[in-house]
C-alpha positions as a printed Julia matrix, in Angstrom:
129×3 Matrix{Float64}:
  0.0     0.0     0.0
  1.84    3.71   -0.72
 -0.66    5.16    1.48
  0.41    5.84    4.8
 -2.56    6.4     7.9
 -1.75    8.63   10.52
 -3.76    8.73   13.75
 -4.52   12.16   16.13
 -3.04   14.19   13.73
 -3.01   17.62   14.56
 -4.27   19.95   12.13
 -2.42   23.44   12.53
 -4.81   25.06    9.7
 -7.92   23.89   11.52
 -6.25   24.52   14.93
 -7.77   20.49   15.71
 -6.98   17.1    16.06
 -8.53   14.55   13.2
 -9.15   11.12   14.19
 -7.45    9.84   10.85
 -5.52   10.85    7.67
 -3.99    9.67    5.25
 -0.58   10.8     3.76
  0.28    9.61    0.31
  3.2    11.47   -2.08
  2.51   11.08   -5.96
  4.22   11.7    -8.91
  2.8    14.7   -11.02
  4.69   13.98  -14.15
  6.67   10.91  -15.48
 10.2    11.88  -16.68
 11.01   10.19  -20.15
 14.61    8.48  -18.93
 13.96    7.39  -15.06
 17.37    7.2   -13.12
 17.05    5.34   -9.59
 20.11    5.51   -7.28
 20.42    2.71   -4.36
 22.44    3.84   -1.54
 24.18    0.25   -0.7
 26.82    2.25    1.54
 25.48    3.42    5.0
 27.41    4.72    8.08
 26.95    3.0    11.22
 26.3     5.21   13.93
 27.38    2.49   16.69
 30.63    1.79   14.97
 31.36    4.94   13.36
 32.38    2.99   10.08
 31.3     2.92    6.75
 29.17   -0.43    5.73
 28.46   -2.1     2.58
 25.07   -3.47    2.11
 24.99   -6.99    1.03
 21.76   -8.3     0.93
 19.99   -9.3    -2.04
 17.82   -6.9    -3.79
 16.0    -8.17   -7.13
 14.25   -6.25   -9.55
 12.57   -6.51  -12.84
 13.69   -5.31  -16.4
 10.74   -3.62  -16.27
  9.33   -1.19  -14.01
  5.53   -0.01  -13.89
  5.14    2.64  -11.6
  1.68    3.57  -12.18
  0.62    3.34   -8.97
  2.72    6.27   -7.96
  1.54    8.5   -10.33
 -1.76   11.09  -10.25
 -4.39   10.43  -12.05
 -3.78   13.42  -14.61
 -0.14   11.61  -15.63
  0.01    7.58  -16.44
  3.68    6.63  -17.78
  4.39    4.31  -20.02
  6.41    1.05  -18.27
  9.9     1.67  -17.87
 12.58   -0.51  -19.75
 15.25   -1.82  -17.76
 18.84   -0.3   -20.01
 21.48   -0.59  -17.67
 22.74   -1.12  -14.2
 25.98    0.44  -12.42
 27.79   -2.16  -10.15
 30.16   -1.54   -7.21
 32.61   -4.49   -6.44
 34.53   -4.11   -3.64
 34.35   -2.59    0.11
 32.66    0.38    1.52
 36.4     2.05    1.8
 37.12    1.56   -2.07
 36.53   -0.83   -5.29
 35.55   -0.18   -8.52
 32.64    0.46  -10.34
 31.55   -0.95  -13.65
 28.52   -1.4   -16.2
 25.87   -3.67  -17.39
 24.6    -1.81  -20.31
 21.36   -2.55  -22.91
 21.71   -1.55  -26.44
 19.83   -2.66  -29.73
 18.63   -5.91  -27.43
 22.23   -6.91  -26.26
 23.91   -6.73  -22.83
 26.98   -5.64  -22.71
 29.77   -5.43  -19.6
 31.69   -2.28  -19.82
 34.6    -2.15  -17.38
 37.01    0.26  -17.55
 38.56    0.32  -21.26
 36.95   -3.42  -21.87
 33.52   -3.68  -23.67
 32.4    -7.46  -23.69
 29.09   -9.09  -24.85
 27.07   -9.95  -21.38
 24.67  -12.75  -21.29
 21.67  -11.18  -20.35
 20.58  -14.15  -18.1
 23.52  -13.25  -15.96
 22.12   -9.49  -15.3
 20.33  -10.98  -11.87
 23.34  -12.71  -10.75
 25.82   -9.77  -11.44
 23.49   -7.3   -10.13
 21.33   -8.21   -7.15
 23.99   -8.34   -5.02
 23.82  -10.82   -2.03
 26.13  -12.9    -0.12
C-alpha cells in the first residue's frame, strides 16, 4: 500500500486534532529516462564505520510505476537499459557497467567492452552474499 494512515493528527490550519488521515506522495509527471540511485553504503552510527550493504535486492527489467503516479499523468512502463555495479568494500573498489543496447547486454569495465549474457544481469546485479 503507498498510502500511509496517521492517527490524532493535529491539524495546525484547523487549529484540531482529526481522528485519521492519510498521507500519500505522488508523482505529477513521469520523466522520459527514469534514473534510480540505491544507496548500498550506509554509516553505522554504533561503529562509526562505513558499511556495505549486502543483501539481495531483485528487480525486474521492467518497471511499472503507475501506482505512484496522479491520475492526470500515467507513464508508459519503464525498460530496464542498464545497471551500475560496485565491487569491492565500503572504503574503495571499482565500479563498472551492465549496459542494454539494440537488445544486447553488454559489460563495460574500464577500457573493456564485452558481450554480457543477459541471463547473468540478476546474478551480477542483485547483489547478495
Amino acid at each position: 500500500d503507498l498510502a500511509e494512515e496517521i492517527a490524532d493528527y493535529f491539524c495546525e490550519n484547523c487549529d484540531k486534532t482529526v481522528e485519521k488521515i492519510t498521507k500519500q506522495t505522488l508523482i505529477k509527471e513521469a520523466p522520459e529516462v527514469l534514473i534510480i540511485n540505491l544507496q548500498r553504503i550506509i554509516f553505522d552510527l554504533e561503529t562509526f564505520l562505513k558499511v556495505k550493504v549486502h543483501t539481495k535486492l531483485e528487480f525486474d527489467q521492467i518497471l511499472d510505476l503507475h501506482s505512484y503516479f496522479s491520475s492526470s499523468s500515467e507513464p508508459a512502463p519503464y525498460h530496464l537499459k542498464g545497471v551500475v555495479i560496485h565491487s569491492g568494500t565500503s572504503e574503495g573498489g571499482h565500479y563498472y557497467s551492465l549496459i542494454k543496447q539494440n537488445n544486447n547486454w553488454y559489460k563495460f569495465n574500464d577500457q573493456s567492452v564485452t558481450f554480457f549474457n543477459e541471463s547473468n544481469v540478476g546474478k551480477e546485479a542483485f547483489g547478495g552474499e
